[in-house]
C-alpha positions in Angstrom: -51.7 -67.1 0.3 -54.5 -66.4 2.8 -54.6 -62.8 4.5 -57.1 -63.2 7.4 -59.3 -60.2 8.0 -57.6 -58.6 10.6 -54.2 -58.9 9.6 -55.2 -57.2 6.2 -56.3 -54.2 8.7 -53.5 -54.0 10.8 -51.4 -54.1 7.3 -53.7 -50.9 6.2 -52.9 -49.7 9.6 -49.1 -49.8 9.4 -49.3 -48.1 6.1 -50.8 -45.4 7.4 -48.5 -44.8 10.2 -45.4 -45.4 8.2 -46.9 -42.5 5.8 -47.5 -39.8 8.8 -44.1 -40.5 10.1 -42.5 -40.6 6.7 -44.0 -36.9 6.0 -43.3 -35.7 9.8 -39.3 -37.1 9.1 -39.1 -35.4 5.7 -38.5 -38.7 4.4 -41.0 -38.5 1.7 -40.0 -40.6 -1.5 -36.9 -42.8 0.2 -38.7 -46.0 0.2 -42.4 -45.7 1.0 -43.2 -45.4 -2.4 -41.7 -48.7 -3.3 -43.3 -50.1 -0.9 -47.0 -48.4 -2.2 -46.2 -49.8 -5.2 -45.5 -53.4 -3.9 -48.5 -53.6 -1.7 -50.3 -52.0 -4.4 -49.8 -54.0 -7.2 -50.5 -57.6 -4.7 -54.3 -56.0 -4.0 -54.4 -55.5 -7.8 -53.3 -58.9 -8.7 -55.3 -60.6 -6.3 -58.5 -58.6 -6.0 -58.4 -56.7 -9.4 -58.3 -52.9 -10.1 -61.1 -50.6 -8.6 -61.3 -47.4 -10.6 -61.2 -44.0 -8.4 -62.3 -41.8 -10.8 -59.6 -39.4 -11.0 -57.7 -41.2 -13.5 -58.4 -38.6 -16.5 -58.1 -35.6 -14.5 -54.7 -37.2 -13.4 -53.1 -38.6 -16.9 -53.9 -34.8 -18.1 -52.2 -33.2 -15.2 -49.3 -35.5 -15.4 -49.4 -35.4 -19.6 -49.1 -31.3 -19.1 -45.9 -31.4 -16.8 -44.2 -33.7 -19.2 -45.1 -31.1 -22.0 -43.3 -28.7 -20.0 -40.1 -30.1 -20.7 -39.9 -29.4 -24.3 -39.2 -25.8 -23.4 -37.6 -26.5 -19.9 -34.6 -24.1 -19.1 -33.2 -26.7 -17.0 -34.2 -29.9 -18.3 -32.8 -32.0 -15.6 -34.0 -30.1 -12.7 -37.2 -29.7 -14.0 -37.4 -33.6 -14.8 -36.8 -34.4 -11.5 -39.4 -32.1 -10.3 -41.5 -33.4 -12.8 -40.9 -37.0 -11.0 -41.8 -36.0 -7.6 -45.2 -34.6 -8.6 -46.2 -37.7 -10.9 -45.1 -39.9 -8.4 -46.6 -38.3 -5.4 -49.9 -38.6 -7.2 -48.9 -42.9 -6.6 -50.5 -43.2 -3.4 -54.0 -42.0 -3.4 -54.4 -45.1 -6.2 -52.3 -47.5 -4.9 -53.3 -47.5 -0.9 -57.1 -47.4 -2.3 -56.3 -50.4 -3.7 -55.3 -51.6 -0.7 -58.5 -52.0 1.3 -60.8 -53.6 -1.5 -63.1 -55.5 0.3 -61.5 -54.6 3.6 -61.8 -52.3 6.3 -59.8 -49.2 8.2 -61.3 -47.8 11.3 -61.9 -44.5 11.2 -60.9 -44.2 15.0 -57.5 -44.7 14.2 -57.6 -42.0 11.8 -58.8 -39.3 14.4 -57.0 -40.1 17.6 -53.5 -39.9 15.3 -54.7 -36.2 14.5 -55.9 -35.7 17.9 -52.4 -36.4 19.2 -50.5 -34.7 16.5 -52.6 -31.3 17.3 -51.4 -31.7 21.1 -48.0 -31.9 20.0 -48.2 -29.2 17.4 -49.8 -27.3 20.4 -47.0 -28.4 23.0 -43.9 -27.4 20.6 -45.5 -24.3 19.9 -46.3 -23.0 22.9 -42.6 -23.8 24.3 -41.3 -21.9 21.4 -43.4 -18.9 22.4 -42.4 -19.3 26.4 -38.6 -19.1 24.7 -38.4 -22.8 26.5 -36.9 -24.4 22.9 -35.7 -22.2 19.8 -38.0 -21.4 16.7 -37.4 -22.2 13.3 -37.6 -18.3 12.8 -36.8 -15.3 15.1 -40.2 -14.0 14.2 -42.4 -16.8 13.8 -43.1 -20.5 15.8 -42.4 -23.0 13.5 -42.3 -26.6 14.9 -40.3 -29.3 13.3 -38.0 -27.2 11.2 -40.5 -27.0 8.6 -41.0 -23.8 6.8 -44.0 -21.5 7.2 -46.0 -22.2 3.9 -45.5 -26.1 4.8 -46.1 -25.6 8.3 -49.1 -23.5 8.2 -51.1 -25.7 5.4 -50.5 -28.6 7.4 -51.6 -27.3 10.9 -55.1 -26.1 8.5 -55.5 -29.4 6.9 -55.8 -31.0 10.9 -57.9 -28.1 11.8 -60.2 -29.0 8.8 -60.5 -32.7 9.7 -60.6 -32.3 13.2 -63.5 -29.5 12.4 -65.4 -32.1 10.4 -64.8 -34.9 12.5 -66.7 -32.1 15.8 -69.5 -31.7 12.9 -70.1 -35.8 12.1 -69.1 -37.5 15.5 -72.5 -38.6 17.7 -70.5 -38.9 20.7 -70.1 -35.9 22.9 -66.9 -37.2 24.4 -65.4 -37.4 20.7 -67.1 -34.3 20.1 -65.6 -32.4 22.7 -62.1 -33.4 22.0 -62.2 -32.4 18.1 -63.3 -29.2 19.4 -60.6 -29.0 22.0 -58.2 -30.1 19.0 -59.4 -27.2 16.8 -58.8 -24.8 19.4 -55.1 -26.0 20.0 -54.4 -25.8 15.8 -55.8 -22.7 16.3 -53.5 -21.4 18.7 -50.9 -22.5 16.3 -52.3 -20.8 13.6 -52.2 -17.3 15.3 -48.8 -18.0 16.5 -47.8 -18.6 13.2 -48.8 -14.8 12.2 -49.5 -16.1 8.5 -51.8 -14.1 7.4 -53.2 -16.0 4.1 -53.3 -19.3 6.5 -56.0 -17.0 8.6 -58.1 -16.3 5.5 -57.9 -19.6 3.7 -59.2 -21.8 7.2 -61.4 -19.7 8.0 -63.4 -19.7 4.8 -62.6 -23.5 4.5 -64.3 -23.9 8.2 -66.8 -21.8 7.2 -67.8 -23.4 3.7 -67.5 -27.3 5.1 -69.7 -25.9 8.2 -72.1 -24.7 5.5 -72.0 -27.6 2.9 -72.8 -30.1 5.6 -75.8 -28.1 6.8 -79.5 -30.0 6.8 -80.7 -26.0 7.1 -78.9 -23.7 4.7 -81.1 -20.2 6.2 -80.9 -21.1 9.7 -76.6 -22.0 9.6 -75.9 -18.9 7.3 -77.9 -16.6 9.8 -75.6 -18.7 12.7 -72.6 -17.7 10.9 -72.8 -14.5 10.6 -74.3 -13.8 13.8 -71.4 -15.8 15.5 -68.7 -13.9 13.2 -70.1 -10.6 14.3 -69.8 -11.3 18.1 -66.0 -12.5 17.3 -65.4 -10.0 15.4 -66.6 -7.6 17.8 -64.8 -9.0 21.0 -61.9 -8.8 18.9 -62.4 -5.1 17.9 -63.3 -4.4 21.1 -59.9 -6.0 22.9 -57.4 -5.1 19.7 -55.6 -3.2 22.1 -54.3 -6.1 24.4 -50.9 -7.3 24.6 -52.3 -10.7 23.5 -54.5 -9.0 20.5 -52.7 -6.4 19.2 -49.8 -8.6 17.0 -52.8 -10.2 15.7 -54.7 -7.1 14.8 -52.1 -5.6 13.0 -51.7 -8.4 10.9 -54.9 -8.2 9.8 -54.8 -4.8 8.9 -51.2 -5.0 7.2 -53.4 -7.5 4.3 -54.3 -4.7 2.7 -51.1 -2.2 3.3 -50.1 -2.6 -0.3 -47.7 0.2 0.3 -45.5 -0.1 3.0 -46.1 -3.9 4.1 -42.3 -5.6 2.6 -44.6 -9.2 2.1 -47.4 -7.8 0.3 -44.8 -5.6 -1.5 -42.5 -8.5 -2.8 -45.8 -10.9 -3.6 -47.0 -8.0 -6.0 -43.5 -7.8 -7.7 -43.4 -11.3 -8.0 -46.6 -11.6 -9.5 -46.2 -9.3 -12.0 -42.4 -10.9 -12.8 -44.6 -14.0 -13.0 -47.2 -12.6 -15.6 -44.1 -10.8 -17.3 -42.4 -14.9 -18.0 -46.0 -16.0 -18.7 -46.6 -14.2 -21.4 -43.3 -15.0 -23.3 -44.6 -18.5 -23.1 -48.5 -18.9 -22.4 -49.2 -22.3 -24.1 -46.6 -25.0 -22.5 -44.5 -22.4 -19.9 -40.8 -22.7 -19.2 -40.4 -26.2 -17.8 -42.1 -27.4 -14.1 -40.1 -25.6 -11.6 -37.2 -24.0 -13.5 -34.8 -22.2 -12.0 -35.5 -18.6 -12.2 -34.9 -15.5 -10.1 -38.0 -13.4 -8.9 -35.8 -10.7 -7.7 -38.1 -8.4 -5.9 -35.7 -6.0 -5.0 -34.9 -4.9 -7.9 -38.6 -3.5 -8.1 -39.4 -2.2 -4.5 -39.5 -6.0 -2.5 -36.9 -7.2 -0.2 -35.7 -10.9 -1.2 -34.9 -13.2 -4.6 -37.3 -15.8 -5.0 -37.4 -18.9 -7.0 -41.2 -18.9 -7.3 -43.9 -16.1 -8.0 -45.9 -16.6 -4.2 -48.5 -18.4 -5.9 -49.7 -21.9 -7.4 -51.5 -20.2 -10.2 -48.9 -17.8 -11.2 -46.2 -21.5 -11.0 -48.4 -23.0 -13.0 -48.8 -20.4 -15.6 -44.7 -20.1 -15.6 -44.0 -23.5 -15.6 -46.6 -25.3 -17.8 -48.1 -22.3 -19.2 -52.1 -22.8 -19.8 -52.4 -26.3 -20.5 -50.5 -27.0 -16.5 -53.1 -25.0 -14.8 -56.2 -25.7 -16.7 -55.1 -29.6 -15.9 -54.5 -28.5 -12.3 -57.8 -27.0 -11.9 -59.5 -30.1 -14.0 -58.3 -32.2 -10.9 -59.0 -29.7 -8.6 -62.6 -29.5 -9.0 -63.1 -32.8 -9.8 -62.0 -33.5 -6.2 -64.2 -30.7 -5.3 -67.2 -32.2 -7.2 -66.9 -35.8 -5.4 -65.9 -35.0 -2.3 -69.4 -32.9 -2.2 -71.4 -35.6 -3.6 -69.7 -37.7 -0.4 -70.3 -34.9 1.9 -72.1 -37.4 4.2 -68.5 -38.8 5.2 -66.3 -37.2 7.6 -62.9 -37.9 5.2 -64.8 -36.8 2.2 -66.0 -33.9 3.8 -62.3 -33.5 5.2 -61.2 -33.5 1.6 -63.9 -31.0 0.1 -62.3 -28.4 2.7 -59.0 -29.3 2.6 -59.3 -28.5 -1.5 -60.7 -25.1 -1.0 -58.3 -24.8 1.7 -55.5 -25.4 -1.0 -57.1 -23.6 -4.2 -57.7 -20.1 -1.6 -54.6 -20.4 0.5 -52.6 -20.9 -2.8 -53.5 -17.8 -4.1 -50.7 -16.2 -1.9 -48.3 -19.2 -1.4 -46.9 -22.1 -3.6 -48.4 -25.3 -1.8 -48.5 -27.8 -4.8 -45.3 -27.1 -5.1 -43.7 -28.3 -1.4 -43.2 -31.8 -1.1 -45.0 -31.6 2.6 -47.8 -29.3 1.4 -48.5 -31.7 -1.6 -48.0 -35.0 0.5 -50.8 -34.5 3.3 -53.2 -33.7 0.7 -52.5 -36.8 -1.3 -52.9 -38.7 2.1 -56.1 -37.7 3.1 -57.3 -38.3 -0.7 -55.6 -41.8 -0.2 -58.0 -42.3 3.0 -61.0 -41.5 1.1 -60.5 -43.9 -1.5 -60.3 -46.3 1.0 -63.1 -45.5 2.8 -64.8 -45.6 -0.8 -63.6 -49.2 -1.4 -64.8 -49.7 1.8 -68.2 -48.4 1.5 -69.2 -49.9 -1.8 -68.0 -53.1 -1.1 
């Protein structure tokens, strides 16, 4: 059977919408992954395999979490955790298979993140007017979606939309990416999650840097930029707009009174504590134990340490995280060398984004935090096909 050329696109096209409104329903692995697979396996029949390059970093990641389970405390549980992970990892391979030989129009790509930042902005704003309830008394968190999931999402479409101002030639495009930024942004500080903060900006920072044609001239740019910021900040910290946000900032390091900072300390060291009784394979991906912090000066029972690398260390000991930072930088490594295109460039932030903002908060280990990752990797791949072809 004979796919013409643009039904094969508007095939790739579906896809990609079915994926965003699979992760924006919570829906992740009820069906769409079947139908990866199916789709996947045609392309591979009919135009052969094309190798992505992250197939050894991969097997060894996956290889590590199935090691796991010879020392799981909850086998079952942990198996089915085990599943999710090894499975999400499907559709970066299989959807680059997709487009061999074919093409995706980057338009698309950019004007479905253009609309989802307006509606991010919209929901969030009308939770702040007190027009619809938040997810949290405290916080502004749209689509029921909890903070750590929310906030890494709203800083992976800050990131592209960021890149996409810094490659787009058309001012009109140019000026709505900004415009986009600006309206995550708003979300952001509305979100009052302070390691969100820290881990865009150095991601915005770092992509702004890495696609630079004049290292001395940006750095100078940055830093003279940051200062007048920061100074306009300092200077107006005392506003009823400002201040929430300036005392956020300074509670990062209030070690001693701040309940958050408080609980992630206990936790870490209740983390290092479990580590150590099993440093090699850990206790099985995701088992099901009790970070009391309370017991130790915190507030709340948690049922992971506040951070990927402490997870990993529990739950697949050294072998998990070494595997996880294998993949890590060698996501980091290609999406530099392919620094030229906007999704790769996308991807290079979006993977600091994840290794610093998941120093303070488990993302790899949320199904919606691990998910939009994957998808952008997916879109990469096949841009890559794409490209080579």
């Amino acid at each position: 059977m004979k796919i013409s050329e643009e039904k094969i696109e508007k095939i790739n096209i579906f896809l990609i919408l079915m994926t965003l409104l699979v992760f924006l329903t919570h829906r992740y692995f009820r069906g769409l992954t079947i139908l990866w697979v199916l789709s996947g396996a045609f392309y591979i029949k009919k135009y052969g395999y094309k190798k992505t390059g992250f197939e050894i970093p991969l097997l060894i990641y996956i290889i590590s979490l199935f090691l796991s389970l010879s020392f799981s405390l909850d086998f079952k549980h942990s198996l089915k955790e085990i599943y999710r992970h090894s499975f999400g990892f499907v559709p970066p391979f299989f959807i680059s298979q997709l487009t061999i030989n074919k093409r995706l129009k980057e338009k698309y790509i950019n004007w479905i993140i253009l609309a989802l930042a307006i509606y991010f902005f919209i929901v969030t704003k009308s939770m702040a007017l007190g027009k619809i309830p938040s997810y949290f008394y405290q916080r502004y968190i749209p689509l029921e979606i909890m903070p750590v999931e929310f906030c890494f999402i709203a800083g992976v479409m800050c990131i592209y939309l960021w890149s996409s101002f810094l490659k787009e030639k058309k001012i009109q495009m140019k000026l709505l990416n900004i415009l986009g930024v600006l309206l995550i942004g708003y979300v952001l500080l509305e979100t009052q999650t302070r390691g969100a903060w820290l881990g865009v900006i150095f991601s915005v920072i770092l992509t702004y840097l890495v696609n630079s044609k004049n290292l001395k001239t940006d750095i100078m740019k940055v830093f003279s930029f940051g200062g007048f910021i920061g100074g306009i900040f300092y200077v107006f910290r005392n506003t009823p707009k400002l201040l929430p946000i300036y005392s956020r900032i300074l509670s990062i390091g209030n070690m001693q009174t701040d309940r958050s900072n408080t609980a992630r300390l206990v936790a870490w060291r209740i983390g290092k504590e479990k580590f150590l009784q099993r440093k090699l394979t850990g206790w099985g991906y995701k088992a099901k134990q009790v970070y009391d912090t309370g017991e130790f000066g915190g507030y709340q029972k948690l049922d992971h340490p506040h951070s990927d690398y402490i997870s990993y260390l529990v739950n697949t000991g050294i072998i998990g995280l070494l595997s996880y930072l294998y993949l890590m930088f060698t996501i980091i490594l290609k999406s530099f060398q392919n620094r030229e295109d906007t999704c790769w460039l996308t991807m290079f932030g979006i993977t600091v984004y994840t290794l610093t903002y998941g120093v303070v908060e488990n993302l790899f280990h949320v199904t919606n935090s691990l998910f939009l990752f994957l998808f952008f990797l997916s879109i990469c791949l096949i841009k890559e096909s794409k490209d080579e072809n």
